[in-house]
VOPAZA-737745 format. One record per atom (N, C-alpha, C, O): residue in three letters; x, y, z. Coordinates in steps of 0.2 Angstrom, whole numbers, plus 2048, in hexadecimal, padded with zeros to 3 digits. Example, Ala and Ser with C-alpha at 12.3 -4.5 7.8 and 13.67 -1.06 7.14 Angstrom:
<recs>
Ala8427E4827;Ala83E7EA827;Ala8427F0827;Ala8477EF82A;Ser8407F5823;Ser8447FB824;Ser840800827;Ser843806828;
</recs>
This chain:
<recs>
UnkDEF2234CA;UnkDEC22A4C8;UnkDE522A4C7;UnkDE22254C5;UnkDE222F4C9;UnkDDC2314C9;UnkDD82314C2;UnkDDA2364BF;UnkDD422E4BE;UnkDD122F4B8;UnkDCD2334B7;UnkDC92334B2;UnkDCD2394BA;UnkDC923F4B8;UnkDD22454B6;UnkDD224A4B4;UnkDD82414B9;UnkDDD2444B8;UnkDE02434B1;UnkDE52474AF;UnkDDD23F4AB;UnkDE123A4A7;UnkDDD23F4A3;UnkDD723E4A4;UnkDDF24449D;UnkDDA247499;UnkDD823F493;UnkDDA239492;UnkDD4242492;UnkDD023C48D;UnkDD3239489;UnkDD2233488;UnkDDA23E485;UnkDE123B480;UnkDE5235482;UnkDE923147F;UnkDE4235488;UnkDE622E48B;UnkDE522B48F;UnkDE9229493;UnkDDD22948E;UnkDDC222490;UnkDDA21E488;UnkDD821F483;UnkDDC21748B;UnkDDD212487;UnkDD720D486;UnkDD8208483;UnkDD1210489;UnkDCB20C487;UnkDC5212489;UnkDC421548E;UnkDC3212483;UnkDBA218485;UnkDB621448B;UnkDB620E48C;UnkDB321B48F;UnkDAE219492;UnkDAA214494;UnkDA721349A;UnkDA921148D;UnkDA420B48D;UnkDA820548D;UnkDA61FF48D;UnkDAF20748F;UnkDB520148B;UnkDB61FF486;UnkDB91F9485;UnkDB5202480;UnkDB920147A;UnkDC1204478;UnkDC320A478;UnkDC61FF478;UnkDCC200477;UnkDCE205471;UnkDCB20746C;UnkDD3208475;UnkDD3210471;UnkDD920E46C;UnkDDA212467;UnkDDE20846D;UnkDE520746A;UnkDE5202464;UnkDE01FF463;UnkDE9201460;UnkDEC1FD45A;UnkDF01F8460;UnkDF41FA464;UnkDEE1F045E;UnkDF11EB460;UnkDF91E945A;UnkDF91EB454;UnkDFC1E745D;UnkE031E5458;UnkDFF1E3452;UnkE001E744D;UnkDFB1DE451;UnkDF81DA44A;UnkDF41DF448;UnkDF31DF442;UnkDF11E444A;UnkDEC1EA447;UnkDF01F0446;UnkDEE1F5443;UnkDF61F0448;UnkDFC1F5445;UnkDFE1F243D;UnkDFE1F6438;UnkE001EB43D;UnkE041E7438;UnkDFE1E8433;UnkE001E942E;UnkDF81E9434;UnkDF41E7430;UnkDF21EF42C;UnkDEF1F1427;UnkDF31F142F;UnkDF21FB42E;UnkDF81FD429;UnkDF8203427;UnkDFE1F9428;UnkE031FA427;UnkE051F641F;UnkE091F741B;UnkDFF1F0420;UnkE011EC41C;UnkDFA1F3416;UnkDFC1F6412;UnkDF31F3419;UnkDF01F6415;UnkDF31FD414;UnkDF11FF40F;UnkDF6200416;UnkDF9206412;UnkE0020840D;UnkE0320D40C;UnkDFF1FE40C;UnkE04200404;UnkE002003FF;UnkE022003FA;UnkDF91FF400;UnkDF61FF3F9;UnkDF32073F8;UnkDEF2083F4;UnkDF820C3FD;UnkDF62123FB;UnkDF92153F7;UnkDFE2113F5;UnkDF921C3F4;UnkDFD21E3EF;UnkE032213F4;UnkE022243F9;UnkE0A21F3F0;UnkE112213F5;UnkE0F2273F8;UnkE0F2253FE;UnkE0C22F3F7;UnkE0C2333FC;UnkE07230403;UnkE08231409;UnkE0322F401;UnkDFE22C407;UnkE0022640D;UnkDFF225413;UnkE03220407;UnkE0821D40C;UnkE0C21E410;UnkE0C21A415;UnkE1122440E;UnkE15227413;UnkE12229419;UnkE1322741F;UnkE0E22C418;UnkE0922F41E;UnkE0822B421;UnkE0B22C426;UnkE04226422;UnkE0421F425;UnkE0A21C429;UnkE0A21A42F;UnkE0F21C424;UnkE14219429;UnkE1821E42C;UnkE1C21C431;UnkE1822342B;UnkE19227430;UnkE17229436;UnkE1B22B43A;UnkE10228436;UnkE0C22743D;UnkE0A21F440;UnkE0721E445;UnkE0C21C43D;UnkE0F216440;UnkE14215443;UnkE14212448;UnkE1B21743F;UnkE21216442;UnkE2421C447;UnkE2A21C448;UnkE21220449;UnkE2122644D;UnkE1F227453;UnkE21229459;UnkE18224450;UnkE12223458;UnkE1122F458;UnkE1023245E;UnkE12232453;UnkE0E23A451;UnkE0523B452;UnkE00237453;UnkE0723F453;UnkDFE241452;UnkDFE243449;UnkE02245445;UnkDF9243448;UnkDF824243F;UnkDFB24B43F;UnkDFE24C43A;UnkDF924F444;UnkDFA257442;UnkE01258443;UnkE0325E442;UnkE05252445;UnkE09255447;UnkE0E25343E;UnkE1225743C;UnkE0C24E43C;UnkE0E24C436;UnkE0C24F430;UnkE0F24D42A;UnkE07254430;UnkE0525842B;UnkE0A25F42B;UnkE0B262426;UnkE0C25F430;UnkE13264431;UnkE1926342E;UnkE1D26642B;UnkE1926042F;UnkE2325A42B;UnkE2325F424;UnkE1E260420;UnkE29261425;UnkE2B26441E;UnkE3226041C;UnkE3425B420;UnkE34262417;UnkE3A25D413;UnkE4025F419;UnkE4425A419;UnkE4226441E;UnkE46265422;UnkE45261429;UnkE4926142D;UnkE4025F42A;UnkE3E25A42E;UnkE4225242F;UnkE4224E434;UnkE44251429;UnkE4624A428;UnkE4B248426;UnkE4E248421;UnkE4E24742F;UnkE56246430;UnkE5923F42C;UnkE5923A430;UnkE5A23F427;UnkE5E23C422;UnkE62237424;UnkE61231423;UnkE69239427;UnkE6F23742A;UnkE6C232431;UnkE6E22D431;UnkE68237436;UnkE6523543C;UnkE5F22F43B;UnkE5D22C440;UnkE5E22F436;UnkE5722A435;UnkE5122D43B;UnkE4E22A43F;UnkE5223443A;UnkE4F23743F;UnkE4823C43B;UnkE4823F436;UnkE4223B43F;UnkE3D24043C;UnkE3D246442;UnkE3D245448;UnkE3C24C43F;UnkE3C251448;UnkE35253447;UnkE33254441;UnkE3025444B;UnkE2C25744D;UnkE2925B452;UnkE2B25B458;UnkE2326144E;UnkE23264455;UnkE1D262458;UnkE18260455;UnkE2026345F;UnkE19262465;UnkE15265465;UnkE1526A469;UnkE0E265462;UnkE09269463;UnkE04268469;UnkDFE269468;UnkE0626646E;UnkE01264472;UnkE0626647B;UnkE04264480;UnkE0D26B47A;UnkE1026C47D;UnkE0D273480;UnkE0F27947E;UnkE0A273486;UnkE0927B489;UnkE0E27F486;UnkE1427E485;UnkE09286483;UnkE0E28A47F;UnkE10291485;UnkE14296484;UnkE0D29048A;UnkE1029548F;UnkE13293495;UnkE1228D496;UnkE1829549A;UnkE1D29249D;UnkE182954A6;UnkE1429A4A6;UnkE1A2924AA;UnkE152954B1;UnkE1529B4B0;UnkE0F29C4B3;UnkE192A04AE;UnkE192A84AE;UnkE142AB4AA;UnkE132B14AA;UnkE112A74A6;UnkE0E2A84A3;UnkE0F2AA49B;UnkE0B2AD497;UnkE152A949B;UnkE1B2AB495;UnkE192A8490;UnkE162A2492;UnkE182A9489;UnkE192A5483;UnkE212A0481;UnkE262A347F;UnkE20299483;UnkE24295481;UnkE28296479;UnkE2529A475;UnkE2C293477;UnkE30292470;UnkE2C28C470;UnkE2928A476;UnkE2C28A469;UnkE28286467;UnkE2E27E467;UnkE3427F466;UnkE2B27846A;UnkE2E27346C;UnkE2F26E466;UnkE2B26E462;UnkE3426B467;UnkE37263461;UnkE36260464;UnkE3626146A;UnkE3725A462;UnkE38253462;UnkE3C24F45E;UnkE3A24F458;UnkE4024C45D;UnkE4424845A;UnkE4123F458;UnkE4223A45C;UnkE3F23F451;UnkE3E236454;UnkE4023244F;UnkE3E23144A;UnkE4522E452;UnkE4822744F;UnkE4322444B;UnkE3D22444C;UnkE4721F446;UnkE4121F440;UnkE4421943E;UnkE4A21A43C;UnkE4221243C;UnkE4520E436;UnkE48212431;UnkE45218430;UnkE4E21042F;UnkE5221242A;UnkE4D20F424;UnkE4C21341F;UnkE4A20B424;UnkE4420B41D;UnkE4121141A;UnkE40214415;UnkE3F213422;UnkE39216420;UnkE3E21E41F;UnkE3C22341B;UnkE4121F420;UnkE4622441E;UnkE48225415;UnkE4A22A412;UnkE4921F412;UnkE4B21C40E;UnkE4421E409;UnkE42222405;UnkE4121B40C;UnkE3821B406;UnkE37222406;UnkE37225400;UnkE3622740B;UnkE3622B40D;UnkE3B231407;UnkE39237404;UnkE3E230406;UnkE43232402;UnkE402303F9;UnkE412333F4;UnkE3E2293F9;UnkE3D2273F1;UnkE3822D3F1;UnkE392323EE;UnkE3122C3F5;UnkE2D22F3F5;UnkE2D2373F0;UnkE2C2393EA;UnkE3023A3F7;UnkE312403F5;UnkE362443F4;UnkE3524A3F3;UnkE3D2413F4;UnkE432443F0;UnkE462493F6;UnkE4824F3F6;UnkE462453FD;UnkE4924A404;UnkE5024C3FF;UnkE502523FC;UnkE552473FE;UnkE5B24B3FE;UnkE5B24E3F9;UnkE6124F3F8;UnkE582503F4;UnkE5A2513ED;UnkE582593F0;UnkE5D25D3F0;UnkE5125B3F3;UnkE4F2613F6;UnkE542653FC;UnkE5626B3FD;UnkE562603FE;UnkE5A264405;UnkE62264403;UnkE65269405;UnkE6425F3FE;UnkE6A2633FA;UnkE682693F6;UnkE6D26D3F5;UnkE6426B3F4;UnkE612723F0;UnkE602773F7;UnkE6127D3F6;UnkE5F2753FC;UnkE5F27C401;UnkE5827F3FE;UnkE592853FC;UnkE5327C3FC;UnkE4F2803F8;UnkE4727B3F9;UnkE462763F7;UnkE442813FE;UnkE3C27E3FD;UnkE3C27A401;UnkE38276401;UnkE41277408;UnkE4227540C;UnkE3C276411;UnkE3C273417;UnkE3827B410;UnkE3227B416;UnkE2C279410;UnkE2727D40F;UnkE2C27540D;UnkE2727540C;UnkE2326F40D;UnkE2626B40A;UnkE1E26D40F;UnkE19269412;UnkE1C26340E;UnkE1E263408;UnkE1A25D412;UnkE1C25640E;UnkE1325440D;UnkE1224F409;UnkE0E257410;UnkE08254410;UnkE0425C40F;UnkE01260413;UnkE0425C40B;UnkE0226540D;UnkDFB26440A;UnkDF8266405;UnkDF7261411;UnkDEE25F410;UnkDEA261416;UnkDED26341C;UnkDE4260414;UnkDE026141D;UnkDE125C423;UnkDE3256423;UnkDDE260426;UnkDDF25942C;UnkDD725642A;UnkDD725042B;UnkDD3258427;UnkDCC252426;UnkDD124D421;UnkDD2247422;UnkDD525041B;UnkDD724C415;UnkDDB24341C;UnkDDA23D41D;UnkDE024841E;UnkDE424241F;UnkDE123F428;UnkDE423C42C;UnkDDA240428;UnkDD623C42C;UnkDD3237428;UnkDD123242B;UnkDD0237421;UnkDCF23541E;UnkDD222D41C;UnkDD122741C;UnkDD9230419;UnkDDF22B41B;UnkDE022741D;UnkDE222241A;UnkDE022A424;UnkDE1223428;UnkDDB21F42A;UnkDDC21942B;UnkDD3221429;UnkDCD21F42B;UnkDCD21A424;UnkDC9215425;UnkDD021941F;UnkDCE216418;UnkDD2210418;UnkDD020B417;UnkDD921241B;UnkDDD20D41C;UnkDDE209423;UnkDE2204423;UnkDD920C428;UnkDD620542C;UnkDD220242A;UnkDD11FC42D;UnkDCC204425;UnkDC7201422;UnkDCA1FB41F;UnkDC81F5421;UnkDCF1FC41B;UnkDD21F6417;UnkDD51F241A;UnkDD51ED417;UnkDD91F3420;UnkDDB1EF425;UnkDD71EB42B;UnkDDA1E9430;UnkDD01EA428;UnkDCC1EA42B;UnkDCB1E9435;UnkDC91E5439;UnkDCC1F0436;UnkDCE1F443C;UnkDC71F743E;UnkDC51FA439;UnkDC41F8442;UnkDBE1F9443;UnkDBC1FD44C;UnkDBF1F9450;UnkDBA20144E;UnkDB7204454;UnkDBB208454;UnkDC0209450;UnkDBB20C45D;UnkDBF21245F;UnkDC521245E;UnkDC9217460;UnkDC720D45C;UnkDD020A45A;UnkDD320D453;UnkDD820F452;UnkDCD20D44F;UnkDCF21044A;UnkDD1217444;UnkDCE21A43F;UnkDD7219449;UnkDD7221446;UnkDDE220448;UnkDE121B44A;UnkDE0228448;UnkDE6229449;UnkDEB22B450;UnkDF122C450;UnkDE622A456;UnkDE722B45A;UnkDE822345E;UnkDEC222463;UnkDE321E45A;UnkDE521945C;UnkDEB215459;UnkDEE21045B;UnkDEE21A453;UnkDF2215452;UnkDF9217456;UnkDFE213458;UnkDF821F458;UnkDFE22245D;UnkE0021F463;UnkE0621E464;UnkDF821D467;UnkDF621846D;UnkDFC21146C;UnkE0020F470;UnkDFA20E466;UnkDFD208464;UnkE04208462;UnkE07203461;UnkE0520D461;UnkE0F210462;UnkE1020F468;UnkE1420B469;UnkE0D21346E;UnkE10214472;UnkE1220D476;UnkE1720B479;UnkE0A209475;UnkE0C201477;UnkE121FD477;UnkE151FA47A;UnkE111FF471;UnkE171FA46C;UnkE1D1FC46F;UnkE221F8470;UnkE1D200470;UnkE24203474;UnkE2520347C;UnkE2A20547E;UnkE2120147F;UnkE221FF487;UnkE201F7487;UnkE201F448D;UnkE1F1F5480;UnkE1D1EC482;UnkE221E947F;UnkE211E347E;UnkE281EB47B;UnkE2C1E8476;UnkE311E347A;UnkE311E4480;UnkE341E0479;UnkE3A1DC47B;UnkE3D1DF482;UnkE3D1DD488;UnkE401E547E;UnkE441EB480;UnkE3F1F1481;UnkE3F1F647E;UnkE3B1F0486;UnkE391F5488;UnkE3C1FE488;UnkE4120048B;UnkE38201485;UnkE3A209486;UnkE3820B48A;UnkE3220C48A;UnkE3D20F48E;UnkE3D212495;UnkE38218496;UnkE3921D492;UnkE35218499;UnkE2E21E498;UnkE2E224497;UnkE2A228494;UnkE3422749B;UnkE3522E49A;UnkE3922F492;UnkE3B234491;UnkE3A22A48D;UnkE3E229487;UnkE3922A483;UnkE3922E47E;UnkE33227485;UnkE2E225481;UnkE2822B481;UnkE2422C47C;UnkE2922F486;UnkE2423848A;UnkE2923B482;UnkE2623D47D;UnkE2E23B482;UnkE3423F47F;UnkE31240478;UnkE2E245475;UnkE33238476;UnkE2F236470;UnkE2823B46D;UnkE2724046A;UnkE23236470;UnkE1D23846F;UnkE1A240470;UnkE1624246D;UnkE1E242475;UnkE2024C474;UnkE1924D47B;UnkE1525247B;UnkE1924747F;UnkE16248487;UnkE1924E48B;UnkE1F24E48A;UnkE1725248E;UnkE18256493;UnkE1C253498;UnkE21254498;UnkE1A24E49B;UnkE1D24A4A1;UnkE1A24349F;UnkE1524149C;UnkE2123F4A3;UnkE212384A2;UnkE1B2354A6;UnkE192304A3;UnkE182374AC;UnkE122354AD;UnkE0B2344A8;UnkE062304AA;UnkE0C2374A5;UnkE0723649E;UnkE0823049C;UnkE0422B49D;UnkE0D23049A;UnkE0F228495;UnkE0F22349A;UnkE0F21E498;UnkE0F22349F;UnkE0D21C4A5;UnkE062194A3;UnkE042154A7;UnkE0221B49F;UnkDFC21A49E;UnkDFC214499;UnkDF7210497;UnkE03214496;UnkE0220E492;UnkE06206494;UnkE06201491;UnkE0920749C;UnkE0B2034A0;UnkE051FE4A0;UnkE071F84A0;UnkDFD1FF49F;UnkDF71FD4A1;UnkDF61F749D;UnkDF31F249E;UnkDF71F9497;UnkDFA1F3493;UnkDFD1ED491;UnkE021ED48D;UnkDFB1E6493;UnkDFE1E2495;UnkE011DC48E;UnkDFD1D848C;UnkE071DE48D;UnkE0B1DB488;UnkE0A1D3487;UnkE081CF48B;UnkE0B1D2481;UnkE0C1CA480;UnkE0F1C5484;UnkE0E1C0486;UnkE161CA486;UnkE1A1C1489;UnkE151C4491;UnkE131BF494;UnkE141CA493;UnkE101C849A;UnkE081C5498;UnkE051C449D;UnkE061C3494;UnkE001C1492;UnkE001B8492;UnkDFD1B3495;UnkE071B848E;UnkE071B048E;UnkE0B1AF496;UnkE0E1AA496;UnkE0B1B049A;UnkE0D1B14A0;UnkE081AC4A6;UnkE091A64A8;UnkE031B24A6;UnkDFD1B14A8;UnkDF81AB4A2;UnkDF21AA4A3;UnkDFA1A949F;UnkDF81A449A;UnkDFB1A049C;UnkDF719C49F;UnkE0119D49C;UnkE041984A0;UnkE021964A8;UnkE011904AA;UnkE0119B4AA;UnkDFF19B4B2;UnkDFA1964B2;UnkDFA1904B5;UnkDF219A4AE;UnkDED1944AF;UnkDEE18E4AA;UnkDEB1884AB;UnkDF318E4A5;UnkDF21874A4;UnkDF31824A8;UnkDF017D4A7;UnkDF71824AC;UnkDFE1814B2;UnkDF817E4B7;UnkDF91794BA;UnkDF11814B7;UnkDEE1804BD;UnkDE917A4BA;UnkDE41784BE;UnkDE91784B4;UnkDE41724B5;UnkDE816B4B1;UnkDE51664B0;
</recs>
């Protein structure tokens, strides 16, 4: 693919080459630093960790959002062309995304999902109901403490650093699964994290040159 085709959201190193993503130890370490936040801010955290969301997309989540049963969070796609070739105005798009049952659990101490959505009452109401400077803030505080540093560290790297983690895993996820996810347009986009080369392919080519001396 051509690099003048790849919009700037995803490439995975600036310009100059500075890495745009969260490695597996700079996710753990972003996750260990955001239990020392207070429960609502934690949450927030681990929700755009275990999602791979855009933060705006997680400033939307209301108590109806948080499929329970499903261990499911829904989100909408803001980044979804809102017109169709005809030039028509689109319905606005979802996403569905599989979640640890923990964090469904925490999520719940937190902020009392089943207690609200047994009441049928105030179910739209905002679970972070703040600015986007607030919860840029949040995450910028809580890589500081995780001592995470350069163009890596925001919320976009930590999205980059989901998507990873999920085409380098054991059990790889299949790319059009992972477009789904993430709420990509087309599965070409998410090829962009193929470029990334996983641990057991890493020790791979580290065995190779040991091999040669």
């Amino acid at each position: 693919m051509n690099h003048e085709e790849i919009s700037p959201e995803m490439r995975l190193f600036s310009p100059d080459g500075q890495r745009l993503y969260l490695t597996a130890p700079e996710r753990a370490r972003f996750l260990d630093a955001a239990n020392d936040e207070p429960p609502v801010k934690r949450m927030f955290c681990h929700v755009l960790h275990y999602t791979g969301c855009r933060p705006r997309e997680a400033l939307e989540l209301d108590y109806s959002r948080i499929l329970i049963e499903d261990s499911s969070i829904v989100f909408r796609c803001l980044k979804k062309r809102k017109r169709d070739n005809k030039g028509r105005i689109k319905q606005p798009q979802f996403r569905c995304v599989p979640v640890p049952r923990q964090l469904i659990e925490n999520l719940d101490l937190v902020f009392s999902i089943r207690a609200v959505q047994a009441k049928k009452k105030q179910v739209d109401q905002l679970l972070w109901p703040t600015s986007r400077t607030s919860a840029y803030r949040i995450v910028k505080d809580v890589m500081h403490r995780a001592n995470i540093q350069g163009a890596m560290a925001s919320g976009k790297g930590l999205r980059h650093g989901f998507g990873i983690a999920m085409v380098t895993a054991k059990r790889p996820l299949p790319i059009h699964v992972l477009s789904k996810l993430m709420g990509y347009c087309e599965s070409k986009t998410t090829e962009i994290y193929l470029q990334v080369m996983g641990e057991e392919q890493r020790q791979l080519v580290t065995d190779a040159w040991s091999n040669e001396g």
